[in-house]
N, C-alpha and C positions, 0 to 999 in steps of 0.2 A: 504494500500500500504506500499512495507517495503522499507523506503527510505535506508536501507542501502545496500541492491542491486542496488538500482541506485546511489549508491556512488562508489561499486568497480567497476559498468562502467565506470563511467566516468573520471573516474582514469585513468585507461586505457588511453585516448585519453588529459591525464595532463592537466584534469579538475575537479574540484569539485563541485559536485552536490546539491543546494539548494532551497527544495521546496518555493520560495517564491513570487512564481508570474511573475508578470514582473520586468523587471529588470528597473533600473533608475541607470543612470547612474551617475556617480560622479565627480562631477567638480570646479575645483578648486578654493575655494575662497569661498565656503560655507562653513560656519565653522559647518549647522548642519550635512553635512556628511561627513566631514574630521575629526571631532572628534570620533576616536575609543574609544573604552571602555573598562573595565581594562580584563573583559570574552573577547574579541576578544582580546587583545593585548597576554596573556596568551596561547591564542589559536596558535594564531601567531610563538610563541615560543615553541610550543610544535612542529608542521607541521614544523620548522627548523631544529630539533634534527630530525627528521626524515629525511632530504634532501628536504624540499620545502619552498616554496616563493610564494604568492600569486601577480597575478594583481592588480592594482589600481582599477577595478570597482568590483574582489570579496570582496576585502578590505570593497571597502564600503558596498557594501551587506551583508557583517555579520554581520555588528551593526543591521539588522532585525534578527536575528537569537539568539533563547534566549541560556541563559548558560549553560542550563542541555543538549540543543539539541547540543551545542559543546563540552561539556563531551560524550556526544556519537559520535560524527563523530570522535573525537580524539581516543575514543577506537575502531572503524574501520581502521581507520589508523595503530593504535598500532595492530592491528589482521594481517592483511594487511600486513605487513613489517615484521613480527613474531617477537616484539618487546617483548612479555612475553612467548617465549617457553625458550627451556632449550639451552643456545648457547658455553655447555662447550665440550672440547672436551679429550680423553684420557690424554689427556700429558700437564702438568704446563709448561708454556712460552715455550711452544711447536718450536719457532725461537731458541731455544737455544737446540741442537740434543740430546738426552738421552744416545747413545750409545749402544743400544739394540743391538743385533747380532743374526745370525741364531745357532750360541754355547749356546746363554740365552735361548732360547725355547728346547734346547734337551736337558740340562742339567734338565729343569722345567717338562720337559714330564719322566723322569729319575725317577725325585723325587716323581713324582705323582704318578708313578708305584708303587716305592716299598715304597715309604711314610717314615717319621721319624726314621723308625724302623731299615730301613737298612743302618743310619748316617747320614743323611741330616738334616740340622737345615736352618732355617729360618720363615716364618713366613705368616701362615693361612690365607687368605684372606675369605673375607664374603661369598665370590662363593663358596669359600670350597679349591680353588687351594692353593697348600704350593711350595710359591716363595722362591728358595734357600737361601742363602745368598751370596753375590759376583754376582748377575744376575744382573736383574732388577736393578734401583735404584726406589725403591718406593716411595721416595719422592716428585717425579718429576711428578706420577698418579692420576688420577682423580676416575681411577677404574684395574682391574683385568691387567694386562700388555698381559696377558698370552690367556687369554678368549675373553680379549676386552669386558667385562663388567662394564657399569657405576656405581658407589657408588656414587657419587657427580652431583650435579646438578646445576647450577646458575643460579639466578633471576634477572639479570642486563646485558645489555649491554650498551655498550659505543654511545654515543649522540655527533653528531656535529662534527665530525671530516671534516666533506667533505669540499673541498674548492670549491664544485659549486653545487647552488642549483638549483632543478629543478621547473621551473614559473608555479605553474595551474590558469587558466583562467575558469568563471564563468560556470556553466550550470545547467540552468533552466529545467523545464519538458517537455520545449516545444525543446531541443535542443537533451532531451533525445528521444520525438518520432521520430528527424530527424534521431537519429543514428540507432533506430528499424525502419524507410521504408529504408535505406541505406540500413542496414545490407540483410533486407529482398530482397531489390531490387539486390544484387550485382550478378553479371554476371558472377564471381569464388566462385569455392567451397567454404566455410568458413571452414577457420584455427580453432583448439581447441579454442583457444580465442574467437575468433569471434563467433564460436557456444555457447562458453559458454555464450556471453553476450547475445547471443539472446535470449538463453532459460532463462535471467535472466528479461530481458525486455517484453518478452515475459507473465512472472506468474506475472508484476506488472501494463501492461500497456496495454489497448486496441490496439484490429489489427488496423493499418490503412484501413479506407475502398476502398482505389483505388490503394491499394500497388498491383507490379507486378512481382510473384516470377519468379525469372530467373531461379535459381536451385533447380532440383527435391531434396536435399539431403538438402535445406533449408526448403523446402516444407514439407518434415517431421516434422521437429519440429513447425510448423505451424498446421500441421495436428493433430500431437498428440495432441496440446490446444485444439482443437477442439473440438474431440473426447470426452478429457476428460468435457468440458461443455455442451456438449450431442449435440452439432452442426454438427450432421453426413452426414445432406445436403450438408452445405458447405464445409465440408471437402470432400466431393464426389466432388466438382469442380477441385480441385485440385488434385486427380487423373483420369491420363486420358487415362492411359494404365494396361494392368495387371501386369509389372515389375512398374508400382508404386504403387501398392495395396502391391504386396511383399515386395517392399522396405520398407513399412510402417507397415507390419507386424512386418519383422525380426528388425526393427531397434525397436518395441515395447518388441522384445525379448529378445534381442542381447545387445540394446543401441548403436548400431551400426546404421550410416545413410547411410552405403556401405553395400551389399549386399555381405557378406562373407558365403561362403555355408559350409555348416557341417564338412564335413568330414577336411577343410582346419582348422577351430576352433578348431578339436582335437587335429590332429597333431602340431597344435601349439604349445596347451597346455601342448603335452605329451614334445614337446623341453622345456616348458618356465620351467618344474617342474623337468628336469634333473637337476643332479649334476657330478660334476667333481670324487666327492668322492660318491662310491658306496651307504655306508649306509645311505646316505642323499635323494637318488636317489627317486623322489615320482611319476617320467610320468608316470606308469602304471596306476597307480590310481588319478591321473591327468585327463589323458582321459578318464576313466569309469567315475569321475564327470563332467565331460565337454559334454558324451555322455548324461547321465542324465538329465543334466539343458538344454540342447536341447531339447528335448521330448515337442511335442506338447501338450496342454492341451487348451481349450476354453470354455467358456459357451456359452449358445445359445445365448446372449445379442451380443456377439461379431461374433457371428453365420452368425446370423442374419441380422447383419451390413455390413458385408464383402460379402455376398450373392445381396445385394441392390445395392454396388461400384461396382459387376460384371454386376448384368445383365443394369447398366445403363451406362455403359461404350460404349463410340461414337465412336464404330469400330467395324468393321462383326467379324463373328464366324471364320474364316479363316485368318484376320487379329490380333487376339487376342490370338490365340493359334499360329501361328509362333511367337510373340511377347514372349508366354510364355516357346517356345520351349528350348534354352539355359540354364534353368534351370529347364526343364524338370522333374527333379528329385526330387528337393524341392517341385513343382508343387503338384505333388503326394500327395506326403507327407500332403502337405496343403489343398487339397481336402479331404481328409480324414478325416484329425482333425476337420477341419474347417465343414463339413456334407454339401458341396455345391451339392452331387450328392442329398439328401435329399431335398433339397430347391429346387433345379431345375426341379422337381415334382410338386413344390408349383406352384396354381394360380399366373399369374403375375411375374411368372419367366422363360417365353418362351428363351428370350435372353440367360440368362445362362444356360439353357439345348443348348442351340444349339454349343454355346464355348463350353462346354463340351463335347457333341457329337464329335465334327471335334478333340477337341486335344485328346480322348480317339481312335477314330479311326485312325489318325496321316492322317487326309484328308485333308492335304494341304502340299504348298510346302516353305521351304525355302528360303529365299532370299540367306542365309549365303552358303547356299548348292549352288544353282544354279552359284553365282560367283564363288564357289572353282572349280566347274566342268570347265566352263570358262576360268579361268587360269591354270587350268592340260589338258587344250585343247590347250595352249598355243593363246587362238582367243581373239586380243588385242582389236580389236572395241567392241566386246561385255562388257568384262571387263570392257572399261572405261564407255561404255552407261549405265551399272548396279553403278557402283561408281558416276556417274552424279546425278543419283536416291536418294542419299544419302549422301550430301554433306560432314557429317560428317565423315562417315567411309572412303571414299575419304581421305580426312586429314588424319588421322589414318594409313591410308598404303600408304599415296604416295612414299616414300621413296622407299619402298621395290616394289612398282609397277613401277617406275622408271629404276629400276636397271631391275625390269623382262622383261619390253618390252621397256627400251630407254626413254632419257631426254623427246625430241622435242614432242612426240605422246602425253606422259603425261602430262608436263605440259602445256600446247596449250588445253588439254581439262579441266585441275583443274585450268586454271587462268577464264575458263567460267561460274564456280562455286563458286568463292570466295568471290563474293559478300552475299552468303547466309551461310559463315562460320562466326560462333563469332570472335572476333577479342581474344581472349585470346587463340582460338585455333591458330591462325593465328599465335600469337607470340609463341606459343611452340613451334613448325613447326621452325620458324625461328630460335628459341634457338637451338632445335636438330640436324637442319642440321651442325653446324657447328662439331659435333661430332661425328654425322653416318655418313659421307661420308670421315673418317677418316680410311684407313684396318685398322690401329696399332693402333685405342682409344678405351678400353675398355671403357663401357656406363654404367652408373651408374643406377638402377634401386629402387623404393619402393614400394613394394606389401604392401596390406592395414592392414599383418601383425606385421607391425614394424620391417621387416629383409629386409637389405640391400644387393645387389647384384650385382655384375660384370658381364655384358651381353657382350659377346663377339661379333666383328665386323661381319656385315651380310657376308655369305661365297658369294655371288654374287659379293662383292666387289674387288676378287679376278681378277675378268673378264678384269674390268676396269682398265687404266693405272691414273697416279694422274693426269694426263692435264681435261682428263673426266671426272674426280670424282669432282674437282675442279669448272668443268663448271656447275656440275649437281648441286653442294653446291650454288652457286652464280645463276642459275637459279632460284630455288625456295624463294632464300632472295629475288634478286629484282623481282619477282612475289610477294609476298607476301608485299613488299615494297610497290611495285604499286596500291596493294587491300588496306593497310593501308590509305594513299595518297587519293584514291577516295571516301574514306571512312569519312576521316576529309576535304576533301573539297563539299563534301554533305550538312555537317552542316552548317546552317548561322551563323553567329558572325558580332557584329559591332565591334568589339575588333581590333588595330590597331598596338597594341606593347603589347609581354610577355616578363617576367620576370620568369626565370627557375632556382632554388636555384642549385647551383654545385653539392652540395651533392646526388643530383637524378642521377647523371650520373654516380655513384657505385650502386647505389640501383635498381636490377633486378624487371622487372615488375610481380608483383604477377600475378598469373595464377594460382593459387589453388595448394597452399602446405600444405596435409592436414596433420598438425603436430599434437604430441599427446602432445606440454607445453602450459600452460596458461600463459600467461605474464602477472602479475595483476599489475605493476608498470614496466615506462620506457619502453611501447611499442618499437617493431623495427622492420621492414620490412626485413626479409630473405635477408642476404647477405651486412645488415648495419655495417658499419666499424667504430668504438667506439677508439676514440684516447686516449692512456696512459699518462695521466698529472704528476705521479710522477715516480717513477723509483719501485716501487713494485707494482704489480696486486697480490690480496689476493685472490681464487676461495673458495666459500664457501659451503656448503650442510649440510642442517636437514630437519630430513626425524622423522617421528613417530606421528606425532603430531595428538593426540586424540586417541591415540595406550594406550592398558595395557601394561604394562612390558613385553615383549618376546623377544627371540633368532630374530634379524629382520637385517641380514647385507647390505647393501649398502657401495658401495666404490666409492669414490672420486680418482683420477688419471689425472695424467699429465705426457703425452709423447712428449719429447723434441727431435725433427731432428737438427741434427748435418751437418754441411758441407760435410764431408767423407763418407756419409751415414750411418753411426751408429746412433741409438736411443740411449734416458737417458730416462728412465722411473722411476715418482716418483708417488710409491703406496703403497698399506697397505705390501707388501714383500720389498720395496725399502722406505725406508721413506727419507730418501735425497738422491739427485745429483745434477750434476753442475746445482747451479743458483733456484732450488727449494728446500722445506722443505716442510713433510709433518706433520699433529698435532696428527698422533695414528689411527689406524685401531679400529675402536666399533664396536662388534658383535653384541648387545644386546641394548634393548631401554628400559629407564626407563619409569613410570608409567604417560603416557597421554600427556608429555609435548616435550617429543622428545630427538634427541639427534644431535649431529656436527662435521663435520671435515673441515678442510682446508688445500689448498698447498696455500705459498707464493712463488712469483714468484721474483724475481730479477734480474732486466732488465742491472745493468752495468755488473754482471757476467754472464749472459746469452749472452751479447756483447760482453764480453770476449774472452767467448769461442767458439764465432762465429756460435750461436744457430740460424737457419734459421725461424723456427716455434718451439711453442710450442698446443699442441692439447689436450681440457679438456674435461675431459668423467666422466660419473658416471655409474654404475654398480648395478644390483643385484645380490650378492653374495650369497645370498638365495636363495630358489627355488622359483619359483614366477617371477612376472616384478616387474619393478621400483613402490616402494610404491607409494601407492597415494597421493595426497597433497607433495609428497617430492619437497621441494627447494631446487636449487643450481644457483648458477652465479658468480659474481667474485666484487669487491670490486676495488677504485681505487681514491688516491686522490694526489695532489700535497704535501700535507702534510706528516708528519710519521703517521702511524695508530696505535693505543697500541694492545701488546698482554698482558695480564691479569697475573700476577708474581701467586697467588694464586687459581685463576679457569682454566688460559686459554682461556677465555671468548677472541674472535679476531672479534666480529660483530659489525660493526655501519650500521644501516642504512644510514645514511647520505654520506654513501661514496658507496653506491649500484651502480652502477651503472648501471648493468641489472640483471634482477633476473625472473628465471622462477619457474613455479609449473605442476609437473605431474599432466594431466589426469585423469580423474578417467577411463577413454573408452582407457587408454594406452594398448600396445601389447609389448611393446621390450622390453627386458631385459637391454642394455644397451644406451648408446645414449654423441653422441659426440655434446659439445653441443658451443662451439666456436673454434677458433685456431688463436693464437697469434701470428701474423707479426713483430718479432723484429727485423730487421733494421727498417722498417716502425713505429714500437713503435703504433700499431693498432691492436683491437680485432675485427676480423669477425664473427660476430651472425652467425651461421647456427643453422641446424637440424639435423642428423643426425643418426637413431635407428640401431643397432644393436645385434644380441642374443649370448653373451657372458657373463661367471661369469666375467672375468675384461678385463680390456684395451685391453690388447692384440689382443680380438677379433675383434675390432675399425683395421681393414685391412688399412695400410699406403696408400696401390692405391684407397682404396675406397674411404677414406678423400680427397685424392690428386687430385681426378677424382671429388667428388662434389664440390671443393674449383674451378675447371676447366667449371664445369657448374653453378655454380656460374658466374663467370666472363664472359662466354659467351652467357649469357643472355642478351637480349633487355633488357637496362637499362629506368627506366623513364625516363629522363631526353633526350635519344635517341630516345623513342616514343613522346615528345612535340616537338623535333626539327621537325621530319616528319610532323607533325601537326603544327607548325609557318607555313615550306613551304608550305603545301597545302592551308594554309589558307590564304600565305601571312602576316602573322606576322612580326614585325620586331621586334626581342629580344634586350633588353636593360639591362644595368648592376644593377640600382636602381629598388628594387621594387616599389618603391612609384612611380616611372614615368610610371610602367607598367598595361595597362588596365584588361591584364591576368596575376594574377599572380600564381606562382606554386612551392609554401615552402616545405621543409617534413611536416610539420602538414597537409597540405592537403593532401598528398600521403597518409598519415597513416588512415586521416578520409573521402577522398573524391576521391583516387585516381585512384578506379574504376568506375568512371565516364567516365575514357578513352574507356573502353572494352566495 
């Protein structure tokens, strides 16, 4: 077992993980385990330079834990926080402006043309570029001013600046099985994070055997262990239809646990590999290798495998091919490669000749067909009696079936059915209405290719005056209030008083935001608001790490709204404006350890100037998406933070305050990744992907519009009040007086327990 995967779990969750049994607790007055030892007091001091503080009972648990094995969790830590990549960036004390101009680059383009010969003097840099003299000031470079190539590299960053540490609390093996049936258990998608832990948990720890997978796209990575230990039975329990045979194909293809079909893959790839500048331009031959690494290929091991999941699949030949109808195309495809019309030949493979049969003669019918005919018939009973059938899809289109045949009819028959909807769907429903029955709200949309989209208002809404739209928004809330409500008073509880931490009443209830960062330190729940303790937030990013030396750009930016409506934008073509500074645009990565940039932020001249938000994005400016393993988040302490007079070097961990890592399974090119509330002196976590070389393409309404659904999201905090009343709860201000209680630690490790 490699305990240092179940260390960056439980990190995660501002715990640290140690294999050491049961835990005994520590209590005061025994001098044999209040005495630390000079390996853990050392250790102590390392995990502070980095931003943490342990509890009183890890404390004493690491006197069991010998010295070499704290030399290693200290260099997971140090991996972890990228305490030894490379954290310098273009530009020496980079707060202090160079004065570079758009005159310094054409004067430099000038010289490179006609070179020395035609009078330019200055001086050859290792790239090869000849910096005139009067441009640049060289002094002030790390590397190429001109290229954005590094020559210099730093081995050091700064230790302990933070003035607030974060507390981890102990976890043993047995805390890590809870968080693998959790994870397995949960009732929403799993976020990058939460997949990644699973599949981390997953290659060190056995399945639990009465775990109950809620989600088919968790069920995948369940499935594949399987698989890979030759447990092909049990992994047949687990699929139980033929779109989860597919799922679990493409996602063995793909690494995708969403079912993205071909021709969407390409087109991606031919957007992700364009360039702004012609000769850079590589989509065409983007998608000829995207067409490529699609291509089926199988051997008969997996043949054979996939042939046995069909024909034992618990559902007729007419139910399994309308099942497989929607993807129709892929189907094909996969019959093919896969040789199931071969197998279905075979002894002991009647079942799958016969699915095959009905979907090759196309002798069955629709269900998706039969409702559309229904509603171009305009025949409302039928409509909702087929939606009753399918609680889900119901959910799905009540909005838009509202508007086609009237409030009262619809919901009078979806409040008959709500009892059999998840309740995660329930609250989406609840978040959306407050935006679709809006004409004038554009709606914000995330297809599963990392591009973000403005869906304009349903044109049926036109119909409607605001008295009716209003009624139709507030019908479906308190309908869906009421299915909540019945919902948490089903439950028994002897619980007589809760305690609800404030902080849950900004924090929107997850419902599956399937994001493509990892957060390996300082979890946050989408839409968590992080308060500014000093008057400078520093945004950080490096990006390279375990890269050879190549041409690799990624941009860091920060776009400041202004009162009047004007933008300030500070990026690699802007490197100051009011109230930010940027450390130098790098084109290029040196050899395996990476490279950095930063904007500082300055919160009294951003107040100044009467700056409403500030919005931080990073970019690839390459052809390609956002590297993988790239970091970026922002920095933040009530202290001054140093920037480095000789490197540049502006990294402490100890003042991290969130920090995330690209995906490896990412899709966007670019990605907006908080937005800073300065009168409020608050950073908003979100998410945010978009396909653009830089900021720019980060759409103002777009942000403005998820920062909108953000906020009109059922907060946790709103779903435990619903839940005191139905349960009769009396909330109380102390948690220690509370029988229930509900902190953000629990939201982050338990708080899909609600759904």
């Amino acid at each position: 077992m490699s305990t240092n995967n179940l260390i960056r779990v439980a990190l995660r969750y501002k715990a640290l993980f140690l294999d050491i049994g049961k835990v005994i607790e520590v209590e005061q007055g025994d001098g044999d385990s209040t005495t630390i030892s000079m390996p853990t007091l050392a250790f102590v001091a390392r995990l502070k330079e980095n931003g943490f503080t342990l509890s009183e009972t890890l404390l004493g648990a690491l006197n069991r834990v010998s010295a070499d094995r704290l030399a290693e969790i200290t260099e997971c830590f140090n991996d972890i926080m990228g305490v030894n990549l490379n954290w310098a960036p273009l530009v020496k004390q980079w707060d202090i402006p160079t004065g570079e101009s758009l005159a310094d680059h054409l004067v430099t383009i000038i010289a490179n043309i006609f070179g020395k010969e035609a009078g330019f003097k200055g001086t050859t840099l290792p790239c090869g570029h000849l910096i005139p003299d009067g441009t640049f000031p060289l002094e002030r470079y790390n590397g190429c001013p001109f290229c954005g190539k590094p020559f210099r590299t730093a081995d050091f960053v700064y230790k302990g600046q933070g003035s607030k540490l974060k507390e981890l609390r102990l976890f043993t093996l047995d805390d890590m099985k809870k968080v693998l049936a959790s994870l397995l258990a949960s009732a929403t998608p799993l976020d990058a994070t939460q997949r990644d832990s699973t599949e981390k948990l997953i290659a060190e720890l056995p399945l639990p055997d009465d775990v109950q997978i809620a989600m088919k796209e968790t069920a995948m990575l369940v499935v594949k262990t399987l698989v890979e230990k030759g447990r092909n039975e049990e992994a047949a329990t687990l699929l139980k239809s033929p779109t989860d045979i597919l799922r679990y194909l493409w996602y063995e293809k793909t690494g995708y646990v969403q079912i993205i079909e071909p021709k969407t893959l390409v087109a991606h790839a031919r957007k992700m590999y364009s360039h702004i500048w012609g000769p850079l331009d590589r989509s065409a031959d983007a998608a000829i290798e995207m067409t490529a690494k699609l291509k089926l290929k199988y051997d008969r091991k997996a043949c054979l495998r996939t042939a046995q999941w069909m024909n034992a699949l618990p559902m007729s030949a007419r139910q399994a091919a309308e099942d497989m109808n929607p993807k129709r195309g892929m189907w094909v495809r996969m019959i093919r490669a896969l040789r199931l019309g071969e197998y279905s030949r075979k002894k002991g493979f009647t079942h799958l000749a016969e699915i095959l049969d009905v979907f090759y003669k196309h002798d069955y019918q629709t269900w998706q067909g039969q409702l559309d005919k229904a509603q171009k018939e305009n025949n409302c009973e039928r409509t909702l009696a087929m939606l009753k059938e399918r609680p889900g899809m119901f959910a799905r289109c009540l909005f838009a079936t509202m508007l086609r045949f009237g409030s009262d009819k619809v919901i009078a028959s979806f409040d008959e059915i709500t009892d059999k909807i998840p309740s995660r769907l329930l609250i989406s429903l609840s978040n959306a209405a407050i935006n679709y029955f809006d004409p004038d709200e554009e709606r914000i949309a995330h297809p599963l290719t990392g591009v973000t989209h403005l869906v304009k208002p349903n044109k049926l809404l036109s119909l409607y005056d605001e008295t009716t739209l209003a009624e139709m928004q507030n019908a479906v809330s308190e309908t869906i209030k009421k299915a909540l409500t019945r919902r948490f008073a089903s439950q028994e509880t002897e619980a007589k008083t809760i305690y609800i931490e404030p902080a849950l009443y900004d924090i929107p209830v997850s419902v599956g935001n399937r994001s493509a960062t990892i957060q390996d330190t300082s979890c946050a729940l989408m839409g968590t608001r992080f308060h500014v303790e000093g008057d400078a937030v520093r945004l950080f990013m490096q990006w390279g790490k375990g890269l050879h030396a190549q041409p690799l750009d990624m941009d860091l930016s920060c776009r400041i709204s202004m009162p009047d409506g004007s933008i300030a934008e500070c990026a690699y073509y802007s490197l100051t404006c009011v109230g930010a500074k940027h450390s130098g645009d790098i084109r290029s990565i040196p050899e395996m350890v990476g490279t950095a940039e930063y904007i500082e932020l300055s919160l009294p001249e951003l107040e100044a100037a009467g700056a409403e938000y500030a919005t931080f994005t990073c970019n690839a400016y390459s052809v390609g998406g956002l590297s993988p393993n790239l970091m970026m988040g922002w920095m933040n302490s009530a202290f001054p933070m140093e920037i480095s007079e000789e490197s540049g070097v502006a990294y402490d961990p100890s003042t991290v305050q969130h920090m995330v890592r690209i995906s490896e399974s990412n899709l966007s090119k670019g990605l907006v990744f908080g937005v800073l509330d300065v009168s409020k002196r608050e950073i908003i976590w979100l998410e945010m992907p978009f396909t653009a070389q830089n900021l720019r393409g980060a759409d103002s309404k777009s942000v403005a519009a998820m920062i909108r659904k953000l906020q009109a999201r059922l907060s946790v905090g709103a779903l435990l009040d619903i839940k005191a009343q139905a349960q009769g709860l009396k909330k109380v201000e102390n948690v220690d007086d509370a029988d229930e209680k509900y902190t953000y630690e629990w939201a982050m490790t338990g708080g899909n327990e609600l759904l």
